[in-house]
ZASE-670840 format. One record per residue (C-alpha): y, z, x. Coordinates in steps of 0.001 Angstrom, whole numbers, padded with zeros to 6 digits, always signed. Example, Ala and Ser with C-alpha at 12.3 -4.5 7.8 and 13.67 -1.06 7.14 Angstrom:
<nodes>
-004500+007800+012300 -001060+007140+013670 
</nodes>
This chain:
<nodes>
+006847+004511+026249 +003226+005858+027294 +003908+007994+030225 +000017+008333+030841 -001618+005184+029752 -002121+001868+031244 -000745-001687+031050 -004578-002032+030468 -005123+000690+027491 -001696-000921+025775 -003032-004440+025793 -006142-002740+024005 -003909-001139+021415 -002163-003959+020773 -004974-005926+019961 -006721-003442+018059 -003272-003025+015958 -003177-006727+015294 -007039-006549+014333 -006143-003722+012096 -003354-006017+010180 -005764-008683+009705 -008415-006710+008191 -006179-005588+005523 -007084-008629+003766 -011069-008138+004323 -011484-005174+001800 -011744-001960+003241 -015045-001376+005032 -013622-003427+008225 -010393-001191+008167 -013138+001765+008421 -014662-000162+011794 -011106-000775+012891 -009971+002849+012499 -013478+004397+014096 -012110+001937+016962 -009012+003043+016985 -010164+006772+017664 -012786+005784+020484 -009646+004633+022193 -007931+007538+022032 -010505+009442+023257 -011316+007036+025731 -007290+006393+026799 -006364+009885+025569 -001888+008352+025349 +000934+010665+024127 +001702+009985+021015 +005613+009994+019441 +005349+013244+016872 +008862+012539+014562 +009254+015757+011865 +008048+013932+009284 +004626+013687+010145 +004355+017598+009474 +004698+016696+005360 +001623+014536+006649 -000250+017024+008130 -000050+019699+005662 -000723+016881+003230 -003862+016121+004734 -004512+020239+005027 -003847+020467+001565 -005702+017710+000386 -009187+019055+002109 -007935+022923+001469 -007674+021808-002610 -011354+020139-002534 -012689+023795-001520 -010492+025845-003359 -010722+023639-006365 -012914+024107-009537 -016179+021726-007753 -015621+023406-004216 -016948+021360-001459 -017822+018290-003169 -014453+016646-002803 -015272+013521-000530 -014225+010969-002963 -016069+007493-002285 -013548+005306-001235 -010667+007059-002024 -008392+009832-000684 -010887+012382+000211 -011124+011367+004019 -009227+008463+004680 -005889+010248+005200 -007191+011539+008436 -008636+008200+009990 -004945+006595+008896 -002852+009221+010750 -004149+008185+014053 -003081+003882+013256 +000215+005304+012067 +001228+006934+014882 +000044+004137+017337 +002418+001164+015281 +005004+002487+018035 +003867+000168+020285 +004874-003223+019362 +005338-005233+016379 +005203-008934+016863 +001369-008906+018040 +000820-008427+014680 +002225-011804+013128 -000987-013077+014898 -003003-010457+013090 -001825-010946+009590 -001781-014769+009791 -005442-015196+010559 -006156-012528+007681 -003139-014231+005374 -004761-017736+005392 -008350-016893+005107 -007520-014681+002021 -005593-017594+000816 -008099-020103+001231 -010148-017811-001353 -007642-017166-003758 -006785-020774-004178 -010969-021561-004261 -011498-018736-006533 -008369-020001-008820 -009829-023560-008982 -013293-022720-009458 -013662-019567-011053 -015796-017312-009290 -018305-014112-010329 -015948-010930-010345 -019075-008939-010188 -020658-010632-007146 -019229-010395-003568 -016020-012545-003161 -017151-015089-002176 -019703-015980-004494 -018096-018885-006706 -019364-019319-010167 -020109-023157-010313 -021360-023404-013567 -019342-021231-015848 -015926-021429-013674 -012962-022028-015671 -009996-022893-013874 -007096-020699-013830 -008732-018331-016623 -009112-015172-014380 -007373-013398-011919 -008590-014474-008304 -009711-011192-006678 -009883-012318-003069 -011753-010505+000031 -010632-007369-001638 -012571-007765-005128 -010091-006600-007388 -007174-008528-008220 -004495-005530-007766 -005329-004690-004697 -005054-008041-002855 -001912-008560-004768 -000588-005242-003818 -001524-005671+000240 +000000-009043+000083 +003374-007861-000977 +003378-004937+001178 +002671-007189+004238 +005061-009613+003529 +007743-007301+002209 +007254-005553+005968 +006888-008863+008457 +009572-010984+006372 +013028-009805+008409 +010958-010304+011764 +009709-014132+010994 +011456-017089+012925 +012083-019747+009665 +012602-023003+011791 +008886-022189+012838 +006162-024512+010666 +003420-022502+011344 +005843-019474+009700 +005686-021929+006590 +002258-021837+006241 +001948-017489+006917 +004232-017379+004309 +002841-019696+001819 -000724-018365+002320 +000917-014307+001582 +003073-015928-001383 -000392-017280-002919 -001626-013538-002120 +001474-012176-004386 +001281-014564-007327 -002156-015590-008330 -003597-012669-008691 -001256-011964-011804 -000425-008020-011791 +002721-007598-013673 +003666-004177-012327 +002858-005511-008627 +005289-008897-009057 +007969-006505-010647 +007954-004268-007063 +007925-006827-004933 +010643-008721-006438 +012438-005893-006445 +011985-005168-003082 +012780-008823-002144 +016542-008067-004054 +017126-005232-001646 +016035-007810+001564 +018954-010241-000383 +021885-007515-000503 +021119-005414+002239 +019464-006843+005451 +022336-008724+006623 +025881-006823+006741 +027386-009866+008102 +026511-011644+005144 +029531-012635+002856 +029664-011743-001182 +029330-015671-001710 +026298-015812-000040 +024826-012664-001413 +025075-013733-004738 +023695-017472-004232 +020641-016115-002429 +020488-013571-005268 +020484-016295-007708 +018187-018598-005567 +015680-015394-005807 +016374-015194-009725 +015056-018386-010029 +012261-017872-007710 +011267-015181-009837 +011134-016436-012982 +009187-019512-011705 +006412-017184-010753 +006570-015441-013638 +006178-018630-015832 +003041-019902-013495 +001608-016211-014080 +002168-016126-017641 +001092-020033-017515 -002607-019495-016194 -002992-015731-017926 -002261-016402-021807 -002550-012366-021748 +000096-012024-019318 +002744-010612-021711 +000763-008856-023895 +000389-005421-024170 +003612-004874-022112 +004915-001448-024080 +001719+000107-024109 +000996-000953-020151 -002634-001873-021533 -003070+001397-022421 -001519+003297-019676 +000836+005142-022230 -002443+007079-023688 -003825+007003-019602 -001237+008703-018178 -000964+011404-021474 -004784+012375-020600 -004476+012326-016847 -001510+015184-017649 -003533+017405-019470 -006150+017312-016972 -003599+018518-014045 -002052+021067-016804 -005393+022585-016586 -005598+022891-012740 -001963+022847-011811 -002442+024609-008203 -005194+022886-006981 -006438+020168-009258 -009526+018717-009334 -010472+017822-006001 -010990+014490-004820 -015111+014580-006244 -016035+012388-009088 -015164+014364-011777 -012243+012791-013444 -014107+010734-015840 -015897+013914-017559 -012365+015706-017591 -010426+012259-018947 -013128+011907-021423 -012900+015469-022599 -008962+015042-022597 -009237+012183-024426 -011249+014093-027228 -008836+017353-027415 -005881+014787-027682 -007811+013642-031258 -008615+009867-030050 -012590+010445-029968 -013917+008093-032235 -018121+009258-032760 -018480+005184-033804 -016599+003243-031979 -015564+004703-028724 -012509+003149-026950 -013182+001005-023552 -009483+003534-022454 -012127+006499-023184 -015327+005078-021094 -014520+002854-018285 -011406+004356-017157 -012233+005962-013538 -008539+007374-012312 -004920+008226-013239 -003918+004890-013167 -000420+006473-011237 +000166+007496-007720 +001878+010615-008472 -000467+011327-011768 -003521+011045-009676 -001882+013316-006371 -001043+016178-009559 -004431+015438-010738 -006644+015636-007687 -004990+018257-005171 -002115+019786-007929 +001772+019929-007468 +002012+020781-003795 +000128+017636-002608 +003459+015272-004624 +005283+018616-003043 +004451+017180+000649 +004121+013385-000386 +007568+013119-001652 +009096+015150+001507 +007195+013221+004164 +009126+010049+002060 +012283+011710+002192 +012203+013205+005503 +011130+009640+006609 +013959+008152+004961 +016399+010557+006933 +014614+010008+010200 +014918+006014+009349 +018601+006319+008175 +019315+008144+012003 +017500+006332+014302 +016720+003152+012747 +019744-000258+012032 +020514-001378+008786 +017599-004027+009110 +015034-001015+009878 +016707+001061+006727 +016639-001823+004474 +012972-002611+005710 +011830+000851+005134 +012934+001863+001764 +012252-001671+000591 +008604-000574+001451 +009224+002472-000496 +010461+001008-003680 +007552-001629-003139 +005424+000905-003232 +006351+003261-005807 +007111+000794-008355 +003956-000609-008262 +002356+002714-008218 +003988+003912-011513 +001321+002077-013146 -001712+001825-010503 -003323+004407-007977 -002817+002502-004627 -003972+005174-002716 -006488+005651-004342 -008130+002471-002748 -008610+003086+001200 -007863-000379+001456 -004291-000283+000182 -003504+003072+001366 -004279+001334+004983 -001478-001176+004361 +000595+001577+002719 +000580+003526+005968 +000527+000481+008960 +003675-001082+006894 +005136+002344+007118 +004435+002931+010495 +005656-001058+011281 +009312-000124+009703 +009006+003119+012226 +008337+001650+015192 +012454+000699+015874 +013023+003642+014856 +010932+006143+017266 +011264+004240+019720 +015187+004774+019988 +014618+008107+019304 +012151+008619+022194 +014744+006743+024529 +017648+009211+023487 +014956+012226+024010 +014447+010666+027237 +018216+009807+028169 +020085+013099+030264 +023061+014277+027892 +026689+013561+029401 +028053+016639+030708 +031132+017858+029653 +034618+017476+032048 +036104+020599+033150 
</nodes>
């Protein structure tokens, strides 16, 4: 597969791609050393890399993305802490390099699985100080099961979010008669339920249905529908132990906490800069707050916490119109698409199901969250992707590389 690289340099990628899958669950500054790695490699190794069509959408994404920061209304000042101001480019490189093999990474995301569920589970007994570092437990004012354990990553919906997306991805490739497999997928399962995000639960057990139906076409009706049911029940156990240690778990649930008057603000904002939209700077609050008061919902004596804490769209495709305009959800939603073709081509029914089970995993969970907003979960966004491709381009390499039959005279 890498006509100019060594058994050496591959060894190196490898282990660098399972070090990249375990830092998922370490929040996002050891992702940052991991891709910084990743690019001394390739300058170092300097391998061919696959190029599919798709990744074009990517590219002019990421043109577009820096192009809107300078053409925007705050021109140059688009490098968005965290967020999707630069990380884009360092995850382009990691998501071309998943090509090379896939079951390295088991190691990978079981050393970061079970340390991240050693914390939940402390955090969940103990209680612990959301606004220390994550590790810090609260001893004296802990309550048990009264918060939402935040893990390595800090915030709740982002270590719920990477935990589905990594076990939504690795699931079809585990060996069950395995114990140790037990234990990985215990330790992602705590990852996926404690944590308590509604929207995030609904996703994944969605994406788990299509896993059910459509990863096996051997798979008789009968058996369909008793796994189906066996997953029902799954589902609604979670749900109770959610609802169980969060009393406000089914509150708000027609107002999303507020998202309905969220999402209403973030629109006006891109209404106002349709083309080019913000920019990725840190200037949504004054816009959202300004939003918030032409909508009529400024109160001069009681402000609402929706009007002054609230730091983003709150929506993957609110916050692409809102920070870069139409044609960055333009390119995002074609690179999908044209992925989805290129998966549906070259990939089997297991790599189909995998990948749009990723997508609707995804994209359900960002209706009411901006996941890549976070670099952290835009990392696993992007190495789950590029885990579902790696079937894929690799047959499609091999029928690059095959000679065509010639015809009989």
């Amino acid at each position: 597969m890498w006509k100019d690289s060594t058994q050496g340099s591959e060894t190196i990628f490898k282990f660098l791609l399972g070090f990249a899958f375990a830092s998922l669950f370490f929040r996002h500054g050891l992702m940052h050393f991991v891709a910084f790695l990743f690019i001394l490699a390739l300058i170092f190794y300097r391998p061919r890399l696959p190029w599919i069509a798709p990744f074009w959408w990517m590219l002019g994404f990421i043109i577009w993305e820096w192009t809107s920061n300078w053409i925007g209304p705050y021109p140059g000042k688009g490098v968005e802490g965290g967020g999707i101001g630069y990380h884009f480019l360092f995850m382009f490189i990691p998501l071309s390099l998943t090509v090379i093999s896939q079951f390295v990474l088991l190691v990978g995301v079981s050393i970061g699985a079970v340390a991240s569920a050693a914390l939940i589970w402390t955090q969940a007994f103990m209680g612990v100080d959301v606004t220390a570092a994550p590790w810090r437990i609260d001893w004296e004012g802990g309550r048990p099961f009264n918060i939402r354990p935040p893990g390595f990553n800090t915030r709740p919906w982002e270590t719920q979010f990477i935990h589905s997306l990594v076990f939504i991805s690795i699931m079809p490739y585990l060996v069950w008669k395995k114990v140790h497999t037990w234990f990985l997928v215990l330790a992602l399962f705590s990852g996926v339920i404690l944590p308590q995000i509604r929207a995030v639960i609904a996703a994944f057990f969605s994406a788990t249905s299509l896993h059910v139906i459509f990863l096996n076409k051997s798979v008789n009706k009968k058996s369909i529908v008793r796994n189906l049911v066996v997953l029902s029940i799954i589902t609604l156990m979670s749900i109770s132990v959610m609802a169980f240690l969060n009393p406000a778990f089914t509150k708000q649930l027609k107002s999303g906490n507020g998202r309905d008057k969220i999402f209403v603000a973030s629109f006006e904002i891109f209404k106002q800069y349709p083309h080019t939209g913000l920019g990725g700077g840190e200037y949504f609050k004054q816009h959202y707050r300004q939003s918030w008061k032409d909508l009529g919902w400024h109160d001069e004596n009681k402000p609402a916490v929706l009007e002054v804490d609230i730091g983003h769209a709150h929506n993957d495709a609110l916050m692409l119109l809102v920070h870069h305009g139409w044609p960055a959800l333009f390119l995002w939603t074609a690179f999908i698409l044209h992925c989805l073709l290129f998966v549906w081509k070259h990939g089997s029914n297991r790599e189909r199901t995998i990948f749009v089970s990723l997508v609707v995993m995804h994209h359900i969970a960002g209706l009411a969250e901006s996941y890549l907003d976070y670099s952290n979960t835009t990392y696993a966004v992007f190495l789950c992707y590029g885990l579902a491709l790696h079937g894929p381009i690799k047959r499609w390499q091999q029928s690059k590389q095959s000679p065509m039959p010639s015809e009989s005279v």
